[in-house]
N, CA and C atoms of all chains as a GROMACS GRO file, in nm:
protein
  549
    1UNK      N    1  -1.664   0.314  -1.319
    1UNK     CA    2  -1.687   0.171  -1.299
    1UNK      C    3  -1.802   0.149  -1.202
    2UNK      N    4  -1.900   0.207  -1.240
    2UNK     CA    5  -2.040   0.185  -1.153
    2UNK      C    6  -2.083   0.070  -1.184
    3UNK      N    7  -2.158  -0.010  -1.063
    3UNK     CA    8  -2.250  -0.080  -1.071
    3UNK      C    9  -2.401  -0.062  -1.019
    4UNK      N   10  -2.502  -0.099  -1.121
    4UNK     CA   11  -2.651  -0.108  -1.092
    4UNK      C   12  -2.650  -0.186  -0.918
    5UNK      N   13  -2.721  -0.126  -0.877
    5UNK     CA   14  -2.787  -0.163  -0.750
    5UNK      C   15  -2.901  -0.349  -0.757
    6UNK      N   16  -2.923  -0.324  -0.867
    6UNK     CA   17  -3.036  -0.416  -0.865
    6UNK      C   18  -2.879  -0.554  -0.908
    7UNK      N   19  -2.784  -0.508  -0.948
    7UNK     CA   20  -2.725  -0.632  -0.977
    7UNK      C   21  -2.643  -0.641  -0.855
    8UNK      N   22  -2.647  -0.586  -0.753
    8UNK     CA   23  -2.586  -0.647  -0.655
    8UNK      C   24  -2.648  -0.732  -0.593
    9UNK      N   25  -2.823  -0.667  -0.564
    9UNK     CA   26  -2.891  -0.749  -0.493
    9UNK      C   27  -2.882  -0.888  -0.548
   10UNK      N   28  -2.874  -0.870  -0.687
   10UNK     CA   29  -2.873  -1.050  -0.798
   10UNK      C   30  -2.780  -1.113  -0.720
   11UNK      N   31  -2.657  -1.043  -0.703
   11UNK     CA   32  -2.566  -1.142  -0.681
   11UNK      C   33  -2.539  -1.211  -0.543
   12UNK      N   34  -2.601  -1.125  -0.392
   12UNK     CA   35  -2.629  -1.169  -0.318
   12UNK      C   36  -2.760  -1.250  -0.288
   13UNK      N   37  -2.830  -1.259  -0.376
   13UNK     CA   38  -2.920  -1.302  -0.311
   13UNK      C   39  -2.905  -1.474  -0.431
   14UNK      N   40  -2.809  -1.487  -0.498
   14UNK     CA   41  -2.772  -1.632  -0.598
   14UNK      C   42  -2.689  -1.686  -0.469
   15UNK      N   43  -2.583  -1.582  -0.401
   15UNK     CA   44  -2.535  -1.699  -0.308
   15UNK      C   45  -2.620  -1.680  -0.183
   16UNK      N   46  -2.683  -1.639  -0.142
   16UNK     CA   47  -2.776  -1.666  -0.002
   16UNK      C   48  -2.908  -1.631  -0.106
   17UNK      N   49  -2.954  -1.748  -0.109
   17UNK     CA   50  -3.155  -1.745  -0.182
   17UNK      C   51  -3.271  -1.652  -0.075
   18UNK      N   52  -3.190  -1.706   0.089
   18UNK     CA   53  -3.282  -1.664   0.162
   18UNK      C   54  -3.300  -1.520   0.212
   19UNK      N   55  -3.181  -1.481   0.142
   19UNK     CA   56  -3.122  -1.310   0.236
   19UNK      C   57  -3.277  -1.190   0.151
   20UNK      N   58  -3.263  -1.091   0.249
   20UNK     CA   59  -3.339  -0.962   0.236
   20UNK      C   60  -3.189  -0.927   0.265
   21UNK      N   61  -3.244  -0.824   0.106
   21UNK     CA   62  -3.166  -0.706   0.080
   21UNK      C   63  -3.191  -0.563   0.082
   22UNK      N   64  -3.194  -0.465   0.148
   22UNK     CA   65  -3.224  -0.345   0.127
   22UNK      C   66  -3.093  -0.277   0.086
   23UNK      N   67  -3.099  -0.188  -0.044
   23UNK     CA   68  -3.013  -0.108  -0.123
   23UNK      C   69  -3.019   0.025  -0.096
   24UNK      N   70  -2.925   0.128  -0.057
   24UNK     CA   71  -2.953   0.265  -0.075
   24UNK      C   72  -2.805   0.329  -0.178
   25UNK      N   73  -2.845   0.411  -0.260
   25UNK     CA   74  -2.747   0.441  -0.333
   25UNK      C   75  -2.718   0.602  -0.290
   26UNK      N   76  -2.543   0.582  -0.197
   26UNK     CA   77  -2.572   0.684  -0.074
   26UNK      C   78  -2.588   0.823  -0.119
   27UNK      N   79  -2.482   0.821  -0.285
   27UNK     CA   80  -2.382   0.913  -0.324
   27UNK      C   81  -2.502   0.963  -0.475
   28UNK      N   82  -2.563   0.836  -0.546
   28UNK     CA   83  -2.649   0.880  -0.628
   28UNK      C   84  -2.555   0.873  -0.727
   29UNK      N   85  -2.478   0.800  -0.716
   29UNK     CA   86  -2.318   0.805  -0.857
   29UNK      C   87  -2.323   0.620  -0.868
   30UNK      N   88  -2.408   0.565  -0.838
   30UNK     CA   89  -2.417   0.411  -0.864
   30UNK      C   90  -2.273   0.369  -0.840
   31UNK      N   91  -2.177   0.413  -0.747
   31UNK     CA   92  -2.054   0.367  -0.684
   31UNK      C   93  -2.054   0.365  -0.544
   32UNK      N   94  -2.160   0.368  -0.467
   32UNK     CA   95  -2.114   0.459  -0.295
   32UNK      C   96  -2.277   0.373  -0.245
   33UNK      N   97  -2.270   0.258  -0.241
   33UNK     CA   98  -2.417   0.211  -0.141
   33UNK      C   99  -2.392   0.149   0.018
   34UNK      N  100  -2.514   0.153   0.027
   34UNK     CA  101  -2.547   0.113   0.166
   34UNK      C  102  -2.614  -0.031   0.151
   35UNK      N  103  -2.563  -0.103   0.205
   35UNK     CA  104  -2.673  -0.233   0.233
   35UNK      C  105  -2.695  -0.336   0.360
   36UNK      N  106  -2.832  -0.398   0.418
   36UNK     CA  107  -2.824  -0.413   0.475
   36UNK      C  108  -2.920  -0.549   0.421
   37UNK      N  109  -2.834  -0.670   0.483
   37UNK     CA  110  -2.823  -0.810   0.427
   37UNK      C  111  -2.877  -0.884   0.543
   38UNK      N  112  -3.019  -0.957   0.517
   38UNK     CA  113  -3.061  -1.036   0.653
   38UNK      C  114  -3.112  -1.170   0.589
   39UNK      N  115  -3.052  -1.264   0.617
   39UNK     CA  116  -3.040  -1.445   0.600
   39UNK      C  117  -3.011  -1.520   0.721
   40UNK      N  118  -3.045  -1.602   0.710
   40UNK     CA  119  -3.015  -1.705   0.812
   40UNK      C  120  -2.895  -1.792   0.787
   41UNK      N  121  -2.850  -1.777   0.694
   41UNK     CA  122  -2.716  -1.842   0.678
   41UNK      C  123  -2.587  -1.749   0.775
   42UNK      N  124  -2.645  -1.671   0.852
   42UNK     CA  125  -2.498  -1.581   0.904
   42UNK      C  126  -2.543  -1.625   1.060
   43UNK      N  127  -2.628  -1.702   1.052
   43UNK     CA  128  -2.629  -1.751   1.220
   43UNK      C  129  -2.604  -1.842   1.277
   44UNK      N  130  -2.523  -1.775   1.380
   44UNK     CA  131  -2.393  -1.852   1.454
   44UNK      C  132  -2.229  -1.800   1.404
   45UNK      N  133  -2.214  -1.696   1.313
   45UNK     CA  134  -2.094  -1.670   1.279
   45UNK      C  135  -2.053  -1.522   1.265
   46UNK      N  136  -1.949  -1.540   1.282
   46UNK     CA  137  -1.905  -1.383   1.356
   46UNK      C  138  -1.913  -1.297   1.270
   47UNK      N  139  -1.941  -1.149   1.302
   47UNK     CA  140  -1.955  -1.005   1.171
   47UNK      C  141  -1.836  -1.038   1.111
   48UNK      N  142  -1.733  -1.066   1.130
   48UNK     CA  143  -1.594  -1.040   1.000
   48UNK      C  144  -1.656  -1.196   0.937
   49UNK      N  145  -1.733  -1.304   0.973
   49UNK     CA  146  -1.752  -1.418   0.870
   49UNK      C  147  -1.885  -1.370   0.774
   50UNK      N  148  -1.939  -1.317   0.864
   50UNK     CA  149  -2.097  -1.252   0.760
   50UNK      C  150  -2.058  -1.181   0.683
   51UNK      N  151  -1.997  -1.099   0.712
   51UNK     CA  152  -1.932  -0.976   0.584
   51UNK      C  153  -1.878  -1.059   0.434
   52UNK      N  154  -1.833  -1.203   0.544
   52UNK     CA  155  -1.703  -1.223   0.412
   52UNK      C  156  -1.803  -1.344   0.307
   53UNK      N  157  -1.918  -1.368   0.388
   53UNK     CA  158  -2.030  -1.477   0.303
   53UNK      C  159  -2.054  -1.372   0.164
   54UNK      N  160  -2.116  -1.214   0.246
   54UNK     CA  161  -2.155  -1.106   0.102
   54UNK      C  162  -2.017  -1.075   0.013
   55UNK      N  163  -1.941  -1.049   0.050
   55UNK     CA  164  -1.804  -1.008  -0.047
   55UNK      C  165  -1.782  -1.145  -0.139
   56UNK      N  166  -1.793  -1.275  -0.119
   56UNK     CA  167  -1.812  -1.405  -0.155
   56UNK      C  168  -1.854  -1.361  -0.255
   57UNK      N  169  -1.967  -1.328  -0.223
   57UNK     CA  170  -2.168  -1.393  -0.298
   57UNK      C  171  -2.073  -1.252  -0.389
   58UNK      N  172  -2.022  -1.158  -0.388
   58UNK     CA  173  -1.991  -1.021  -0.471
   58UNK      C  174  -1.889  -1.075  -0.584
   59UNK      N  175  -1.815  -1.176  -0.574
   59UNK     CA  176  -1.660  -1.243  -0.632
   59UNK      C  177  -1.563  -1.104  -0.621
   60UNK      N  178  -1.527  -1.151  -0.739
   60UNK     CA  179  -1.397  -0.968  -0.666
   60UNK      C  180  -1.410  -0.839  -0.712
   61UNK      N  181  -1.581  -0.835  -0.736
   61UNK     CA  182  -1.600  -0.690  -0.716
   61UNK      C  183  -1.536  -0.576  -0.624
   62UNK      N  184  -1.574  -0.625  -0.503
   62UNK     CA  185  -1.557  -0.534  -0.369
   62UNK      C  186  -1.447  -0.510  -0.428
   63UNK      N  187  -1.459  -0.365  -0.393
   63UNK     CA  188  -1.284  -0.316  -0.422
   63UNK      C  189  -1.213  -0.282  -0.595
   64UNK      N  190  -1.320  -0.323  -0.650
   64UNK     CA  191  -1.289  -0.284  -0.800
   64UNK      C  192  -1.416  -0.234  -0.840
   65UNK      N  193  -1.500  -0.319  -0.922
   65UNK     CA  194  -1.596  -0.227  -0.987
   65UNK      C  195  -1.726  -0.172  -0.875
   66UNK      N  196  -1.682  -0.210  -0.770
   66UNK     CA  197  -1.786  -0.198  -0.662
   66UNK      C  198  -1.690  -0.100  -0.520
   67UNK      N  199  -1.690   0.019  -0.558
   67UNK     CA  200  -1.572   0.101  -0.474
   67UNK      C  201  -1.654   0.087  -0.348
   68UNK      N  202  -1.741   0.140  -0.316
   68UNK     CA  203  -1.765   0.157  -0.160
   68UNK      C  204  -1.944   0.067  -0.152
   69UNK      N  205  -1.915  -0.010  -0.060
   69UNK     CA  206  -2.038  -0.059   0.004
   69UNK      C  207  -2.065  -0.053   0.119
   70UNK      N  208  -2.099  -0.001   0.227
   70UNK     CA  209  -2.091   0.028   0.338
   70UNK      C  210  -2.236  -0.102   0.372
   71UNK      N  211  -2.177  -0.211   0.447
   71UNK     CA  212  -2.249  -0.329   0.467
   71UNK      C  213  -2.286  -0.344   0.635
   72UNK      N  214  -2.391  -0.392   0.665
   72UNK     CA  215  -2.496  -0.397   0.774
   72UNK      C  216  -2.529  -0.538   0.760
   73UNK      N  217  -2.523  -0.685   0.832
   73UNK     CA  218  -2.530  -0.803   0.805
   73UNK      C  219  -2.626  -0.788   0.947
   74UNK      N  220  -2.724  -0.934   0.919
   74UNK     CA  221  -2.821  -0.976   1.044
   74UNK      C  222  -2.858  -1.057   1.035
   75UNK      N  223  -2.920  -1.209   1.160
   75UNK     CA  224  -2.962  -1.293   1.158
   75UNK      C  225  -3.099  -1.268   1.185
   76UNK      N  226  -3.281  -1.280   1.015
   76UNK     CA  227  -3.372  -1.314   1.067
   76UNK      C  228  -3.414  -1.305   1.205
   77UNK      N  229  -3.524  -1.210   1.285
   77UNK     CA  230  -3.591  -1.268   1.386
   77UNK      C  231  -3.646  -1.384   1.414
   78UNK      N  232   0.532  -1.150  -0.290
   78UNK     CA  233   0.374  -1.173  -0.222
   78UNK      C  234   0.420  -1.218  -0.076
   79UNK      N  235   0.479  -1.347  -0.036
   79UNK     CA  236   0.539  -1.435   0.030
   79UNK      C  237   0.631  -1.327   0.156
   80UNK      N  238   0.678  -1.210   0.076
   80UNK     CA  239   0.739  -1.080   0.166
   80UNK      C  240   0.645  -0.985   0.193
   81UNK      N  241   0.591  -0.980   0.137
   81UNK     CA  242   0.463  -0.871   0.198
   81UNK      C  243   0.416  -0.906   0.310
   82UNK      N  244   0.396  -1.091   0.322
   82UNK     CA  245   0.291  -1.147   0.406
   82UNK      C  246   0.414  -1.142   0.560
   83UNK      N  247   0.516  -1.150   0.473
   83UNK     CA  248   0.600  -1.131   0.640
   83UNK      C  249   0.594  -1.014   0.659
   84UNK      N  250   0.581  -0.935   0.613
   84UNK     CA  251   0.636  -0.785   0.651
   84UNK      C  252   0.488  -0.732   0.706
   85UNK      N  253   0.358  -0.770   0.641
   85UNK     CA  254   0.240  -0.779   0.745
   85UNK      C  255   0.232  -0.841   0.862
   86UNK      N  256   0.298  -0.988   0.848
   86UNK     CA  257   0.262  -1.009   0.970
   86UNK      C  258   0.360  -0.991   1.145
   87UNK      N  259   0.475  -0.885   1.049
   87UNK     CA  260   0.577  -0.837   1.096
   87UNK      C  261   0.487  -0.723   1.184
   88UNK      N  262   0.458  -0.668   1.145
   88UNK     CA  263   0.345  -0.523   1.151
   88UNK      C  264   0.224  -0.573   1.265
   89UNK      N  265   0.148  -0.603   1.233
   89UNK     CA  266   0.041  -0.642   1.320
   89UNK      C  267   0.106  -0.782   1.485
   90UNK      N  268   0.211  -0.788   1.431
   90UNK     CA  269   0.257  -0.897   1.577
   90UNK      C  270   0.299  -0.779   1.666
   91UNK      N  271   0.407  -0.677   1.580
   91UNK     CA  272   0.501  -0.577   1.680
   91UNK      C  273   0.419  -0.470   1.728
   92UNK      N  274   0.294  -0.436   1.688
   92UNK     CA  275   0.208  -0.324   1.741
   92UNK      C  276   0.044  -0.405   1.773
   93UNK      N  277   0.021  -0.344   1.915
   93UNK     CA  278  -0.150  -0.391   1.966
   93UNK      C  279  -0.226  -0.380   1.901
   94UNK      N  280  -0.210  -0.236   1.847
   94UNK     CA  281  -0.365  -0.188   1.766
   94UNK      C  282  -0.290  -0.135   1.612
   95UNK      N  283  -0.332  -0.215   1.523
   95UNK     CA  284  -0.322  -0.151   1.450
   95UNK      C  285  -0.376  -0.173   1.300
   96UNK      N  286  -0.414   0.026   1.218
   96UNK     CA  287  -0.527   0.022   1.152
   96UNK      C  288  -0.408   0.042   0.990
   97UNK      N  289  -0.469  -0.089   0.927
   97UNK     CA  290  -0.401  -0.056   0.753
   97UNK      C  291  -0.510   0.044   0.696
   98UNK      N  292  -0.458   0.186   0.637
   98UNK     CA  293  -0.564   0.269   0.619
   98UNK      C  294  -0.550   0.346   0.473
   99UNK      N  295  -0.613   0.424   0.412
   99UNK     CA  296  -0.579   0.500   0.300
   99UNK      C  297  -0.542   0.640   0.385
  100UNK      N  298  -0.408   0.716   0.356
  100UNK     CA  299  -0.420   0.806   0.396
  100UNK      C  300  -0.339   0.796   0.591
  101UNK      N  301  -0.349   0.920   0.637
  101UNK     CA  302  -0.302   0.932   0.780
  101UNK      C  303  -0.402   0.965   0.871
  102UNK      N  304  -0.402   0.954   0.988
  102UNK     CA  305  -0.473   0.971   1.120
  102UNK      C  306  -0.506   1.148   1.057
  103UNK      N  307  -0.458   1.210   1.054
  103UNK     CA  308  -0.451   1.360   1.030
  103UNK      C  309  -0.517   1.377   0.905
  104UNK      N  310  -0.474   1.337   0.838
  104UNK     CA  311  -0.499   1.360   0.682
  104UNK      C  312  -0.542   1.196   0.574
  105UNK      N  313  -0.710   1.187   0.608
  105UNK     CA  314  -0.719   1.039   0.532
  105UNK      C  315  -0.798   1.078   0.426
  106UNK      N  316  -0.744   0.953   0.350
  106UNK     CA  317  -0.775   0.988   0.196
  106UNK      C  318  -0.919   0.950   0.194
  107UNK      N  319  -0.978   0.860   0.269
  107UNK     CA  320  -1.068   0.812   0.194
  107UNK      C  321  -1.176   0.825   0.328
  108UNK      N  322  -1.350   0.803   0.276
  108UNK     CA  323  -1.418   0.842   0.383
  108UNK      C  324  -1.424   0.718   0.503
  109UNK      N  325  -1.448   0.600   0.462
  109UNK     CA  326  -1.422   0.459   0.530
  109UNK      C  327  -1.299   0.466   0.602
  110UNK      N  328  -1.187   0.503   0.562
  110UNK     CA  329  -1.040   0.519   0.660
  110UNK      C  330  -1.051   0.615   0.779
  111UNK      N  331  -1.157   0.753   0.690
  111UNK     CA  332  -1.141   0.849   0.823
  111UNK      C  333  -1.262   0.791   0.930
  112UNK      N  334  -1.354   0.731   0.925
  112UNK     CA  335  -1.459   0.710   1.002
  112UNK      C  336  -1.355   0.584   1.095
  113UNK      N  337  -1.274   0.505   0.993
  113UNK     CA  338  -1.220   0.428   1.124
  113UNK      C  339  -1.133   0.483   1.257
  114UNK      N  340  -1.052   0.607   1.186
  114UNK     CA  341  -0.981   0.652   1.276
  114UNK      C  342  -1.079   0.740   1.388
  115UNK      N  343  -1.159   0.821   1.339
  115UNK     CA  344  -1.251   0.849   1.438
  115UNK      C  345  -1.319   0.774   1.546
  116UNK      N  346  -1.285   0.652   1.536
  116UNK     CA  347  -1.393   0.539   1.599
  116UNK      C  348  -1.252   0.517   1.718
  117UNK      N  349  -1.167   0.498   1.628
  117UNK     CA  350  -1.086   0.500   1.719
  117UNK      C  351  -0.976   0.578   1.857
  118UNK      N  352  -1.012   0.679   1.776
  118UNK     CA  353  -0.974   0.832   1.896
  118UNK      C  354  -1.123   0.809   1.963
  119UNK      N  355  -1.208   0.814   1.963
  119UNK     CA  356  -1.322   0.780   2.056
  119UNK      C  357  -1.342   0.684   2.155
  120UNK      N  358  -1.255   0.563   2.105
  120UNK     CA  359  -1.248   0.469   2.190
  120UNK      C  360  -1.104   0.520   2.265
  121UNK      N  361  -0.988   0.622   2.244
  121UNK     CA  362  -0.921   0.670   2.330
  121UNK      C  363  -0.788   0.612   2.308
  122UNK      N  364  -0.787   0.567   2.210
  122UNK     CA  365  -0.668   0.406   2.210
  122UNK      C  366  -0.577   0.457   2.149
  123UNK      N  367  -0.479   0.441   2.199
  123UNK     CA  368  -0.358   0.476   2.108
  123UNK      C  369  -0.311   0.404   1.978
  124UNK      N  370  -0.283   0.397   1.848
  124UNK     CA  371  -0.258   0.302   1.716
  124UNK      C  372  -0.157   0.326   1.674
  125UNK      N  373  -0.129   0.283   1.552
  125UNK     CA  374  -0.040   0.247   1.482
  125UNK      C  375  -0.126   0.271   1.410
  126UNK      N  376  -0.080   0.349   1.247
  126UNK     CA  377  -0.156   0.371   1.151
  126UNK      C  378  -0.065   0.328   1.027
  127UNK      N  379  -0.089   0.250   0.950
  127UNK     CA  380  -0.012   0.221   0.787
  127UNK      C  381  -0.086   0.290   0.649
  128UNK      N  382  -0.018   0.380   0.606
  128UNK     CA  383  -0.061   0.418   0.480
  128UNK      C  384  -0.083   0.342   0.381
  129UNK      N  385  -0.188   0.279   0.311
  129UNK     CA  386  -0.150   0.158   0.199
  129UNK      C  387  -0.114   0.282   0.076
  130UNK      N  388  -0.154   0.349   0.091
  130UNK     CA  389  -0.116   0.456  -0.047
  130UNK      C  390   0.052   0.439  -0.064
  131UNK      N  391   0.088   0.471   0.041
  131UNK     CA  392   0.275   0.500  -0.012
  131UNK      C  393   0.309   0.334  -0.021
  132UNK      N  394   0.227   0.265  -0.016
  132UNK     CA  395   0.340   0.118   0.003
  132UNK      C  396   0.220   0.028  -0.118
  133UNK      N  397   0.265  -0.018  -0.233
  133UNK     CA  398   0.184  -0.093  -0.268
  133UNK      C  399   0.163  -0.226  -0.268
  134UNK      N  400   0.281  -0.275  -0.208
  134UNK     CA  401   0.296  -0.433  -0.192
  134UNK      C  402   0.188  -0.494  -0.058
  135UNK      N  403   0.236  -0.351   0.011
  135UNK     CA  404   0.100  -0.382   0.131
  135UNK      C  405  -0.026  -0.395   0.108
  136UNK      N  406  -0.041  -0.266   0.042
  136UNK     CA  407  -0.157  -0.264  -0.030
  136UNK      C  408  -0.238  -0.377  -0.122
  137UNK      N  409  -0.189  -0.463  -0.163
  137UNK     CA  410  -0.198  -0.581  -0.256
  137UNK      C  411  -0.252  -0.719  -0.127
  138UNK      N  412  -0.084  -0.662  -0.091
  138UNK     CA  413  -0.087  -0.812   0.045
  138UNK      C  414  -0.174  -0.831   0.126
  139UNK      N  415  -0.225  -0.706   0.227
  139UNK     CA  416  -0.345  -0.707   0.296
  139UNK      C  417  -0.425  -0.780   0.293
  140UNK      N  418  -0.469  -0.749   0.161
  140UNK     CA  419  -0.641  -0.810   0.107
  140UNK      C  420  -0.584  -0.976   0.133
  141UNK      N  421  -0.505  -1.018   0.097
  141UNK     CA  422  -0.448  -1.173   0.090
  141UNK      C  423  -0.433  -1.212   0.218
  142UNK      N  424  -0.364  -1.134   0.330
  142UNK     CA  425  -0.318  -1.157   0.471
  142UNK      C  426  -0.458  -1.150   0.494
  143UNK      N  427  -0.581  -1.116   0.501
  143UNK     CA  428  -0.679  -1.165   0.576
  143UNK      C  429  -0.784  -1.164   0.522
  144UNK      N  430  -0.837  -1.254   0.402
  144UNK     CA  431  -0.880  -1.242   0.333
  144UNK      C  432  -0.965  -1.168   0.283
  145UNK      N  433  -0.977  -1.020   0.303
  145UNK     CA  434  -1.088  -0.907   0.341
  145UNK      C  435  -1.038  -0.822   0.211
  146UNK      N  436  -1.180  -0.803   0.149
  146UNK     CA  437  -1.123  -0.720  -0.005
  146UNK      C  438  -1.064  -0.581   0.047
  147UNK      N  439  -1.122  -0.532   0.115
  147UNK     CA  440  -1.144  -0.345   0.164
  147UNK      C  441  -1.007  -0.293   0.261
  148UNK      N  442  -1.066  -0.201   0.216
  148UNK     CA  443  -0.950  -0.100   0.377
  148UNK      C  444  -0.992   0.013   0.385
  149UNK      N  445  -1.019   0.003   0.537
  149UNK     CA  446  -0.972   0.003   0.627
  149UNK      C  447  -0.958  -0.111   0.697
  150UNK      N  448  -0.799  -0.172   0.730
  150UNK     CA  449  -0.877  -0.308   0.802
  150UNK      C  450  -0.792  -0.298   0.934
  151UNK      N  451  -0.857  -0.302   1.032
  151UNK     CA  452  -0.780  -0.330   1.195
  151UNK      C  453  -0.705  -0.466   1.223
  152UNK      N  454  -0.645  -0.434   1.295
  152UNK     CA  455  -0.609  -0.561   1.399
  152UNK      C  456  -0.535  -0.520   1.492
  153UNK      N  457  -0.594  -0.614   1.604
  153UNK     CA  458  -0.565  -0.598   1.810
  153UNK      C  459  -0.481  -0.691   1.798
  154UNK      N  460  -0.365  -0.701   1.871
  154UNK     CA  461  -0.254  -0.823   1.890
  154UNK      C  462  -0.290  -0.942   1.796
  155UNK      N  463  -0.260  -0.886   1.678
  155UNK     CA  464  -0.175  -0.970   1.612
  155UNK      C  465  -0.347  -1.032   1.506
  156UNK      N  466  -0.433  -0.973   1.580
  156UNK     CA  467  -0.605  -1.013   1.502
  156UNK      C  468  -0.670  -0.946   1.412
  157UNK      N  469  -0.737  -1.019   1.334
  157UNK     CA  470  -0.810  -0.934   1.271
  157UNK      C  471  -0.895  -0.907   1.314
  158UNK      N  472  -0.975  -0.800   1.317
  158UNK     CA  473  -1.118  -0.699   1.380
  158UNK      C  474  -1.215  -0.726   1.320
  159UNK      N  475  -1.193  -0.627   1.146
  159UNK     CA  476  -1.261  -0.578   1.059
  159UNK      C  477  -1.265  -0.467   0.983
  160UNK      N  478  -1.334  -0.447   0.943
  160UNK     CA  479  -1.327  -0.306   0.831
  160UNK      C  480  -1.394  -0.198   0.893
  161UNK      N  481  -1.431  -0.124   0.849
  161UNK     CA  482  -1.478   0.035   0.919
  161UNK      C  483  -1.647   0.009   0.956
  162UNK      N  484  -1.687  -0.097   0.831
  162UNK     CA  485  -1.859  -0.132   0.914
  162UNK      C  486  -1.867  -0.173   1.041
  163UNK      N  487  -1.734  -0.310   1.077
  163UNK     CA  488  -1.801  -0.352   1.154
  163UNK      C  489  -1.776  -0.299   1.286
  164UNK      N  490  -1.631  -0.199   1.305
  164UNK     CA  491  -1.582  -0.124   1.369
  164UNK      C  492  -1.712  -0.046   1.434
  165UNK      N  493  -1.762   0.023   1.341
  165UNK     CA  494  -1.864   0.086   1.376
  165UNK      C  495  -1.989   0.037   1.460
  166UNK      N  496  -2.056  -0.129   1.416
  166UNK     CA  497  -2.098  -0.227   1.467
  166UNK      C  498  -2.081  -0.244   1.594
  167UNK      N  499  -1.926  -0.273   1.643
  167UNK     CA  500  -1.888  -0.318   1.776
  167UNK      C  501  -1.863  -0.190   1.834
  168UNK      N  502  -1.853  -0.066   1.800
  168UNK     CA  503  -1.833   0.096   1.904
  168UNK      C  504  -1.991   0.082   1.923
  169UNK      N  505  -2.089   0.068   1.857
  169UNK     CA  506  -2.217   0.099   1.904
  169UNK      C  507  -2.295   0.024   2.004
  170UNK      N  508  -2.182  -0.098   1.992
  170UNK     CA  509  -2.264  -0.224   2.083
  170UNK      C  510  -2.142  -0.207   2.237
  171UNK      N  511  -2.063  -0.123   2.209
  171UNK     CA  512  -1.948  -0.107   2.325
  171UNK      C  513  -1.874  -0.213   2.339
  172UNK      N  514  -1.851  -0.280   2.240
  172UNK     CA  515  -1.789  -0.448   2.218
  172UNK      C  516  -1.624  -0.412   2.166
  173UNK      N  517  -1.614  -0.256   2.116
  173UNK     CA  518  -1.514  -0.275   2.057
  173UNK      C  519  -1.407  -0.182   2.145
  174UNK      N  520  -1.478  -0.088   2.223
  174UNK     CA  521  -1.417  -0.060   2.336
  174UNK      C  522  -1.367  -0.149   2.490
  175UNK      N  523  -1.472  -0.283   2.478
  175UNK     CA  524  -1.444  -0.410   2.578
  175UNK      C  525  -1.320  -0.464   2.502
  176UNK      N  526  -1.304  -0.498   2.360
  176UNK     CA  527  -1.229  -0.582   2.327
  176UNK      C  528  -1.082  -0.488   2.330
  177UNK      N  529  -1.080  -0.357   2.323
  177UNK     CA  530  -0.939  -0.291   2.340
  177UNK      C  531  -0.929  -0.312   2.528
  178UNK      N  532  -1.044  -0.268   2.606
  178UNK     CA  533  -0.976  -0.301   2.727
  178UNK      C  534  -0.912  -0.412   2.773
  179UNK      N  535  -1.019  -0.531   2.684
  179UNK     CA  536  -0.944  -0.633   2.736
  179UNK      C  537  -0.806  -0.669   2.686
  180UNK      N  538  -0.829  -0.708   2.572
  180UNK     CA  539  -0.637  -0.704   2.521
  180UNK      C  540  -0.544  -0.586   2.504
  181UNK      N  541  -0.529  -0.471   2.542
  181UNK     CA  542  -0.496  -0.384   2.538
  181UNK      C  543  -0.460  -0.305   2.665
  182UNK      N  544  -0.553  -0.310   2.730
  182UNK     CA  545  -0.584  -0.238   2.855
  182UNK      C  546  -0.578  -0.080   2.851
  183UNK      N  547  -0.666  -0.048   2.738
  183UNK     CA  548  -0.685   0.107   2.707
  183UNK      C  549  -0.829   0.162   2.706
   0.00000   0.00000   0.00000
């Protein structure tokens, strides 16, 4: 139950327009990435609310067809 | 569902620290579970660890009790934390070793 990398970035970046996404695919099995998500919509709100804007923007992937994402959230300089 | 959510929030009221995990402190199933427990013998703290593997109602309920898809998920008296990213997040910023001293005093 892999997912393409490039369709995650789709789907975060439909619910935040403004986010930079950088993708690393850790495992090379299109199941196991790294990402690190920077928008201005996560400023002012706490890492467990930023996390939960991307798992959002994901619907209920996380945890099914999307096994491991190891996520890095940031507010723009 | 409605019993799970008591029996979670049975769990996280009666213990300070504690991590819903795949797997045991000793023996974890999964790589995200073991990096949490590591984070947490580092910070020195004593836990409470829940297997979601042997229990599946927990396992189900979790994700619902705080609305967080994943697990590993913490919680300090009776709170939610986070998952193993952000765990990692707040050990690097020493935020997550302040937040066990402070409610905890460990």
């Amino acid at each position: 139950m892999a997912m393409p990398a490039a369709e995650i970035e789709a789907l975060i970046k439909a619910a935040l327009p403004d986010a930079s996404v950088e993708i690393r695919d850790l495992a090379g099995d299109g199941d196991h990435y790294q990402a690190v998500v920077t928008s201005s919509a996560f400023a002012g709100k706490s890492r467990v609310q930023q996390h939960k804007l991307v798992y959002e923007a994901l619907g209920n992937r996380m945890g099914g067809a999307l096994h491991a994402l190891q996520l890095t959230t940031a507010v723009p300089n | 569902m409605s019993d799970a959510n008591e029996r979670i929030s049975k769990i996280v009221n009666e213990n300070e620290v504690v991590l819903f995990m795949k797997g045991t402190p000793l023996f974890p199933q999964c790589g995200f579970s073991s990096r949490a427990v590591a984070i947490l013998e580092h910070c020195g703290t004593n836990f409470e660890s829940v297997d979601v593997l042997q229990d599946a109602e927990v396992r189900q309920g979790i994700k619902a009790f705080s609305d967080w898809p994943t697990i590993p998920q913490l919680y300090v008296k009776g709170e939610f934390v986070g998952g193993s990213d952000i765990m990692m997040e707040m050990y690097e910023a020493g935020e997550l070793q302040q937040l066990l001293a402070d409610k905890v005093g460990s």
